[in-house]
N, C-alpha and C positions, 0 to 999 in steps of 0.2 A: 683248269685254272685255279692258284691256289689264292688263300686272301693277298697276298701280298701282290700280286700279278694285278691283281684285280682294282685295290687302291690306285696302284701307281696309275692304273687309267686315270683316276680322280684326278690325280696329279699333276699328270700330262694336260687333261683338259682344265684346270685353272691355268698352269705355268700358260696354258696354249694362248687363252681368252686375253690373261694380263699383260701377254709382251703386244696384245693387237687395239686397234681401234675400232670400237663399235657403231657402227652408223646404222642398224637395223634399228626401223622404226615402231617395230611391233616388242621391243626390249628394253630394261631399263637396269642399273645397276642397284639394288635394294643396299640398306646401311648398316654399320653393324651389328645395329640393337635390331632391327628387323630381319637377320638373319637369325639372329641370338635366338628369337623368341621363336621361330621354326624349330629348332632344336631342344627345344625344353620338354618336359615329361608331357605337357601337353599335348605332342605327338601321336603318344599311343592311347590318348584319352578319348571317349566319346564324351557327350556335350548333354543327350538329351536325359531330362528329369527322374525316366526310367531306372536308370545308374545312380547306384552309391557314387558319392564322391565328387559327383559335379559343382557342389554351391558357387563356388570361387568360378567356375567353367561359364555360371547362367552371368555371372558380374562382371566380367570381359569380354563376355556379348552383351550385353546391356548395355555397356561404358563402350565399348565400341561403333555400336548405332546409336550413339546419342553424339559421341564426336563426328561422326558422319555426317549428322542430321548437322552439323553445327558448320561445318565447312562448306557442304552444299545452301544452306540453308533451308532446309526440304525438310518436312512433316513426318515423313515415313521412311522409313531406310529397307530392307532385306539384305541382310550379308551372308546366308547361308549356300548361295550359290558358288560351285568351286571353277567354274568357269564363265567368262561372259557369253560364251556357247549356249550355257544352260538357260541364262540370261533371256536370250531372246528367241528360244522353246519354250521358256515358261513365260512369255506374251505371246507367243503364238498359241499355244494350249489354251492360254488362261481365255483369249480376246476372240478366238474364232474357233470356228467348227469344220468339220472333214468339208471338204471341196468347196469351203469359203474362200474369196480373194484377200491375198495381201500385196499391197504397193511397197515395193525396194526402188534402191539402186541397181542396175545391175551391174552385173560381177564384169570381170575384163579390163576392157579400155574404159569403162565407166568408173571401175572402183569401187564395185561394191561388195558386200560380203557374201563369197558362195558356200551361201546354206543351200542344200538339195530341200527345197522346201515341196516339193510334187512327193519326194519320200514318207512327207509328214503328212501327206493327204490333203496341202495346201493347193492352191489356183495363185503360180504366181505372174504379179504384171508390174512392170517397171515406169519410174520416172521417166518423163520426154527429160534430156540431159542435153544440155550443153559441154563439148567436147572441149571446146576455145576457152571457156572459160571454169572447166570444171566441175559444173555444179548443175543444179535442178532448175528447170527453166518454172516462172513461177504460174502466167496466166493458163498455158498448156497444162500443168497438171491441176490444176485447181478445177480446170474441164473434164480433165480423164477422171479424178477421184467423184463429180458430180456425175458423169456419165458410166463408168464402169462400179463404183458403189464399194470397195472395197471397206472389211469390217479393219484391218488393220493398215497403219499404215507408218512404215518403220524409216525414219530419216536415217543420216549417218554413213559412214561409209568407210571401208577399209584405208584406199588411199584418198586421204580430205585435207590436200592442203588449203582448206577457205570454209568458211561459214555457209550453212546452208539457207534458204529463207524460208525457216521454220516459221516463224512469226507472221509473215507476208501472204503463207498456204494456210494456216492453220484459221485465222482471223476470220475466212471466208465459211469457216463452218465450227464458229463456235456454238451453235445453236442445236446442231442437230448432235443426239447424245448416241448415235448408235456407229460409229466411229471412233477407232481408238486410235491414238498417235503417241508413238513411241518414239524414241532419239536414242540410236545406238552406239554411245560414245568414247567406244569403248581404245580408239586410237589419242581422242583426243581430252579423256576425262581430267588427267592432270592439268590441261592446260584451262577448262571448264572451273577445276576447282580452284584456281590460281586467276580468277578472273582476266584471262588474257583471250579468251577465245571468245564464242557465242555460249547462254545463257539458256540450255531448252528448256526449261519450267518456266523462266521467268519468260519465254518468247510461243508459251502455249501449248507446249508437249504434256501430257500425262504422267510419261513414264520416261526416267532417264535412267538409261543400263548400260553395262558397260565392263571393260574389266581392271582390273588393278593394278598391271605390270607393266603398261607401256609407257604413256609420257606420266599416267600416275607412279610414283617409284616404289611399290607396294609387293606383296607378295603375289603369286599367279593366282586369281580367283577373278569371282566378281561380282558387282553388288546394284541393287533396284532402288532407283529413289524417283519418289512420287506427292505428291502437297491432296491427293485422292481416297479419301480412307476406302472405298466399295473398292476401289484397283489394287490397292493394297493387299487386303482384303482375299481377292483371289488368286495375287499370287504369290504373295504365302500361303495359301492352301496346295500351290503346286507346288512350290520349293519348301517349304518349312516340312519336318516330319508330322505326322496325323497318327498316331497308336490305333485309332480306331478304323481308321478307313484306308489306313495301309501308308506305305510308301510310297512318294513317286519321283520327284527327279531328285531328293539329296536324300540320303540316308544321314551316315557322319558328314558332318561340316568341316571336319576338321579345327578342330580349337586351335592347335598352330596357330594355322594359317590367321584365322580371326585376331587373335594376339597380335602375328606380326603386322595385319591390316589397321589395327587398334594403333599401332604405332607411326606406323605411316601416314596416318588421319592427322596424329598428334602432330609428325612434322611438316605436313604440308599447311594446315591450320598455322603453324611459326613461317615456314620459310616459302609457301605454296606460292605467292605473288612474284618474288623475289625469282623465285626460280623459274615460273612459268614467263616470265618478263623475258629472261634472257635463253631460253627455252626458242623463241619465234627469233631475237634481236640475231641469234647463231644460227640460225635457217637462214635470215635475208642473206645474213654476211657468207654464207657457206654457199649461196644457191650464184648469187654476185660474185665470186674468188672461181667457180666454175665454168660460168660464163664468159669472164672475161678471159678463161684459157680455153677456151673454143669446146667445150663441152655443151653438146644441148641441151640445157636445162627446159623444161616446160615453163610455159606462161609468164613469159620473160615480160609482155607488153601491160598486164597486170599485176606484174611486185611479184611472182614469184609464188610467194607463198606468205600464208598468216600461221601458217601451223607449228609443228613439229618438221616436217616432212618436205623433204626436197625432190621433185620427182624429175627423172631423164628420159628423154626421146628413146625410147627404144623400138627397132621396127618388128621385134616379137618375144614370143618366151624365149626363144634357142639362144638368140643373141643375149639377152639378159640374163642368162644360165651362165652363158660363157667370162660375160663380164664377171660375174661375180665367183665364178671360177681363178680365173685373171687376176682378182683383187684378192683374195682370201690367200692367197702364195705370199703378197706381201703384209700382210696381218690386218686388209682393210675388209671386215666386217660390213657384207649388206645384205641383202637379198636377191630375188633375181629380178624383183618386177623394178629393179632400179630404183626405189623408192628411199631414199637416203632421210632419216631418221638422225635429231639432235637431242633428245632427251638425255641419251646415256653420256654422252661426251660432255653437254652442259653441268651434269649431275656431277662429275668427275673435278670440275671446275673450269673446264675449256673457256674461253670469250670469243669475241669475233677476231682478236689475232690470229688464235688459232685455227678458227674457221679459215682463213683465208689459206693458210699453209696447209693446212686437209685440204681446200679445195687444190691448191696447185700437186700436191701429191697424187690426186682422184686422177687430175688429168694425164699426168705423164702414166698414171696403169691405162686407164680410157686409150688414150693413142698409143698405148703397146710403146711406151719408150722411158720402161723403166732403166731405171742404174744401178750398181751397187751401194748409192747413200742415200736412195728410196726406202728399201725396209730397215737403215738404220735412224734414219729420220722419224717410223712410225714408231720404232722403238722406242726412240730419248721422248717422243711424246707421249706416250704409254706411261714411261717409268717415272717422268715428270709430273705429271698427274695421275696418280693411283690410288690416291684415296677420295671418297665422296664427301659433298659437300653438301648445302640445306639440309640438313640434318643434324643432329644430337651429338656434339661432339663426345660427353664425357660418356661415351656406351662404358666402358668398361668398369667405372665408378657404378653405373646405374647397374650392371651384369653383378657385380660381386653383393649388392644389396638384396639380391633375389636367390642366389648358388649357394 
């Protein structure tokens, strides 16, 4: 394959992305100054003190966890992790020991994140869940966590269309200091930092992690915010680099990325509320326009959803494979767990108009009764809305200051 062969894939896969609609909830569309800054010499730079050449490198990490600090409102930031993966190994590493217990979600019909945590030499045990309603039953686990003793114990969850009762479990043992609680926010950070969701620091979590590209519209990483200086403390000893005691979960940080997170901080600090408002306002309407065309939505007798995320009855993975085999023919972007996602479409400028016409489109792929003015329909709304929006309009005044 020669360079040319090779591009045109590039090609192909933006031309592919921009004539479709994206309803994946684990995605977001980033802006053009936060792609800019991925592409700067940055790129090939390392970051730590070691190197000639960093000073400006140590000032956009600095400036970067102080606007972080500033949007969360939280004490302590860590941005050096490149995934929210890393994220929640370095509490796991940092808060427990080989064949200590940790409290999740689980993974599956529960929604929670499948880490192989037995891999890591964890003991894991799960939330009592409620299925009806989604979410963590509160006096059953407040018994399990007093009865089984787990050192961590990680909220959060993959698919969370609702708030969890952090505040509710946690209250019950703010006394005893040898329990950690962590909130893994990593679906719903954006809408965390846009004050439109739940608040884990302020409702008694420790440690809130997470990653930066879902309903946050940042670059793919992810970052630890904590109001705990000793939590802190250790874990940046696991993700930060140590010259002396070696390496362990981040070597380069990548400055890009941090630049482009830097940026993204800056826009959601301006447009974070605004966006994350209408971030949930384009769930109800989208999760509503679904329903009312005979699609089973989940948790229709509780609103639906407070999140990002609009989730469908599906009676397994095969069928959810298929659906979303089904939709991606006509440029409708999801996953298989059906878990239908508005970050990116809102990001783009979508409203609940549009919500309602993505819903009646969902439906005619859902009952196999597409038409020929199906995928010309997702098109004129593709082409109509293509550029992003909560964001920095003048990138390219701001790009030619810096080139």
């Amino acid at each position: 394959m020669n360079i040319e062969s090779f591009l045109n894939l590039v090609k192909q896969h933006s031309k592919y992305r921009n004539e479709s609609i994206n309803l994946i909830a684990s995605e977001n569309y980033t802006s053009p100054l936060v792609k800019a800054m991925l592409s700067t010499d940055l790129g090939s730079r390392y970051s730590a003190e070691y190197y000639g050449g960093t000073k400006f490198i140590q000032k956009i990490i600095n400036k970067t966890e102080s606007f972080i600090r500033d949007l969360f409102n939280a004490d302590y930031a860590i941005i050096s992790a490149l995934s929210g993966n890393l994220c929640v190994l370095a509490s796991i590493f940092g808060f427990t020991k080989f064949n200590e217990k940790i409290l999740v979600v689980e993974a599956g019909e529960n929604g929670g994140y499948p880490l192989d945590y037995e891999f890591f030499g964890r003991k894991k045990i799960t939330f009592d869940f409620s299925k009806e309603s989604m979410n963590i039953l509160i006096e059953e686990n407040i018994n399990k966590i007093k009865q089984q003793k787990p050192k961590l114990v990680i909220f959060g969850a993959s698919f969370i269309p609702f708030p969890e009762p952090v505040n509710e479990i946690i209250k019950e043992f703010e006394k005893r200091k040898t329990i950690h609680f962590a909130y893994d926010g990593s679906h719903v950070l954006g809408l965390i930092a846009g004050k439109t969701f739940q608040n884990p620091l302020v409702e008694g979590a420790h440690v809130l992690l997470g990653s930066t590209h879902k309903s946050f519209p940042g670059p793919q990483g992810g970052i630890i915010l904590t109001n705990d200086m000793e939590r802190y403390d250790i874990l940046t000893s696991i993700l930060d680099l140590d010259l002396e005691k070696g390496i362990r979960l981040v070597d380069n940080n990548h400055p890009n990325r941090i630049a482009a997170l830097g940026v993204a901080t800056l826009e959601m600090i301006e447009y974070g509320e605004e966006y994350a408002q209408q971030i949930v306002k384009n769930s109800k309407a989208l999760a509503n326009s679904l329903s009312n065309h005979g699609v089973p939505v989940k948790f229709k007798k509780i609103g639906f959803t407070e999140s990002h995320q609009v989730i469908i009855n599906t009676a397994n993975f095969e069928e959810g494979s298929k659906i979303k085999e089904r939709a991606e023919k006509i440029g409708l972007m999801i996953d298989a767990g059906i878990r239908l996602g508005t970050s990116e479409v809102t990001r783009m400028g979508m409203k609940e108009l549009e919500m309602k016409e993505i819903g009646e489109i969902f439906a005619k792929m859902y009952f196999d009764e597409i038409t020929s003015n199906t995928q010309r329909r997702i098109n004129d709304l593709a082409n109509l809305f293509s550029n992003p929006i909560f964001c920095f309009e003048n990138s390219d005044e701001l790009m030619n200051n810096i080139i």
